[in-house]
C-alpha positions, 0 to 999 in steps of 0.5 A: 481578510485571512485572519477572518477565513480558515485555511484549507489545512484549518479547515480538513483538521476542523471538518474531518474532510482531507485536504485533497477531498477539499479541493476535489469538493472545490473543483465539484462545485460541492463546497466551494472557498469564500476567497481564493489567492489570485497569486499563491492559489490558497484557498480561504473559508469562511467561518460559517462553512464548517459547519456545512463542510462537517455535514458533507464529511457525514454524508460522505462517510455514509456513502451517500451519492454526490447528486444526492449530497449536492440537493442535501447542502442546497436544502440544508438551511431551508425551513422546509426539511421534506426533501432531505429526510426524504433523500437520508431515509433513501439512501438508507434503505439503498445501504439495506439492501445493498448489506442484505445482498453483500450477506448473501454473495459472502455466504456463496462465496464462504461455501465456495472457499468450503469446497476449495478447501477440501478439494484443494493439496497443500503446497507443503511436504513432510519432509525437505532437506536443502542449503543455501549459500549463507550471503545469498539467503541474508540478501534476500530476507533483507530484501522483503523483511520491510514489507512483512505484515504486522496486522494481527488481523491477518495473521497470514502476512505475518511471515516471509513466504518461502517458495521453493520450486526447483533450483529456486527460493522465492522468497516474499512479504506483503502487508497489502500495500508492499509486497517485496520478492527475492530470489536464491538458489537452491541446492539440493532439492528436485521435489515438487514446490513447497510453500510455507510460511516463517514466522517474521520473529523466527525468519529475523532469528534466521537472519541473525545467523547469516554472518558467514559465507558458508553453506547452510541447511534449511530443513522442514519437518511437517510445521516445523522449520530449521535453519543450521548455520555452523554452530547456531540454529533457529528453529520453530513452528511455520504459520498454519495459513496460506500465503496469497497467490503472489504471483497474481500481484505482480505488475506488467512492466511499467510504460515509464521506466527511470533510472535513479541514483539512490542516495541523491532519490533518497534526499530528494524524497527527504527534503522535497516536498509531501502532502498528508493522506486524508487521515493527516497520519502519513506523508506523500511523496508525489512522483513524475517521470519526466520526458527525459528519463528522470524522476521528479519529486512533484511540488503540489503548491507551497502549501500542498494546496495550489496543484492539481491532484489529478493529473494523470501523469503523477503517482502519490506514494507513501514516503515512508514506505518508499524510503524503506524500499529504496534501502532494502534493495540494497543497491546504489541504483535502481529502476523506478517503474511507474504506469499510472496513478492508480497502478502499483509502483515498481522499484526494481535491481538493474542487475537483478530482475527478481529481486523487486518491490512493489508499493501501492498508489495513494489515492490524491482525492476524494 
């Protein structure tokens, strides 16, 4: 029978619809599998379905209500097609005016950002003279050089925040889906706060003069930033943009905190089992924090199609991402924090609060 079906995984290549949404299209009776496997739970497609699971992809991608679609797929192969042309110009007058009202809150809201701007202070000075301790400063660029952005369609993100306030450095880097913060002290410096942003190409030529275990001299001089150690210098041009208010981003601690060892997490995460985000570009590693304190890599059937994707107690992140977190933070343990499917995961320093990451969720279905 199977070599007459295509497999779940056949099946979201040829359609364009995730695995995950397929099996969520499942559970909603939406489209259904021919066969499933009474002992393994795979799931089997007939031929003639693809066709039907191409035509939900479009509706989906078009954002069409799943009650409409349901009436769409029931209506589809009838000779009288008035009921779907009558729910596809629907919703397509919906979609027009929903786009009309969008236009009219991003003009009030592009006005608003207009007042702001000419009301607001910037958080940056003419003139700031500081040192750091050279290890300290390389810890924590090392820290959140991993999450720093290189979409050249925010441009703002590509850099490591330096927000120096008081006796403290913060900084931070986020490419929207992690966001790493590191703390160092700061030594010669009781001004206000001051925020600007390195350049990731500058702040990594910064980074490559911190071999020593001296002090070194940060200075800024209106948009442009220097960093002095010993006979080295790395100096340029800070981003003209404004960082977001990071602050705001950060999680409450997570109800489910894990202790991990960080070399056996990582082999976990490398040899244990993924599934494929929708677009089939990245793997997922889907994590559990068990009743005992302990962190499992969740197996989600052999084939990434027996498992219920939505259980409440489990976390999809990408792995990748969470590798190169596990490795940035520079410690053989760390402190997993994990609060729901849809909240950020928390990797944190046991022995250094301030020194974190945070990486957010995937979602599992459609």
């Amino acid at each position: 029978m199977e070599n007459d079906m295509r497999s779940i995984g056949e099946m979201a290549r040829d359609s364009g619809l995730g695995v995950s949404a397929l099996r969520f299209y499942d559970r909603a009776g939406l489209l259904v599998p021919a066969w499933v496997d009474p002992v393994s739970g795979y799931r089997w497609y007939e031929p003639a379905q693809l066709e039907e699971a191409r035509l939900l992809a479009r509706l989906r991608r078009a954002g069409m209500p799943l009650a409409d679609i349901r009436l769409v797929l029931a209506s589809w192969s009838g000779t009288d097609t008035d009921l779907v042309r009558k729910l596809l110009t629907a919703h397509l007058r919906r979609l027009e005016s929903g786009l009309s009202d969008a236009r009219s809150e991003f003009s009030a809201l592009r006005a608003l950002l207009d007042q702001r701007e000419n009301l607001m202070t910037s958080l940056r000075t003419a003139t700031v003279r500081l040192t750091f301790a050279a290890p300290e400063l390389a810890a924590a660029l090392d820290t959140v050089r991993f999450a720093a952005s290189t979409d050249p369609e925010l441009p703002m993100l590509g850099g490591v925040l330096f927000d120096i306030e008081g006796e403290d450095l913060h900084l931070v880097a986020t490419d929207r889906y992690r966001l790493a913060v590191a703390r160092a002290a700061v030594d010669g410096y009781d001004g206000r706060r001051v925020q600007v942003i390195v350049p990731t190409p500058l702040a990594d030529a910064m980074r490559a003069l911190l071999h020593g275990k001296g002090p070194v001299r940060f200075s800024l001089d209106g948009d442009r930033v220097t960093l002095e150690a010993g006979d080295g210098q790395a100096a340029g041009r800070c981003l003209d943009h404004d960082f977001p208010d990071y602050r705001r981003l950060l999680p409450p601690a997570g109800d489910h905190r894990a202790l991990v060892e960080v070399a056996d997490f990582r082999r976990a995460l490398e040899t244990g089992p993924v599934r494929s985000d929708e677009t089939g570009t990245h793997d997922l590693s889907v994590l559990r924090v068990e009743d005992d304190g302990t962190v499992t890599v969740c197996a989600d059937g052999d084939a990434g199609d027996a498992g219920d994707a939505g259980d409440p107690g489990r976390v999809a992140v990408n792995r990748e991402f969470l590798l190169d977190a596990l490795a940035a933070a520079g410690r053989d343990r760390l402190v997993l924090e994990l609060t729901a499917p849809t909240a950020p995961i928390a990797i944190r320093r046991p022995d250094d609060e301030e020194g974190f990451s945070i990486l957010m969720p995937v979602r599992l279905q459609d």
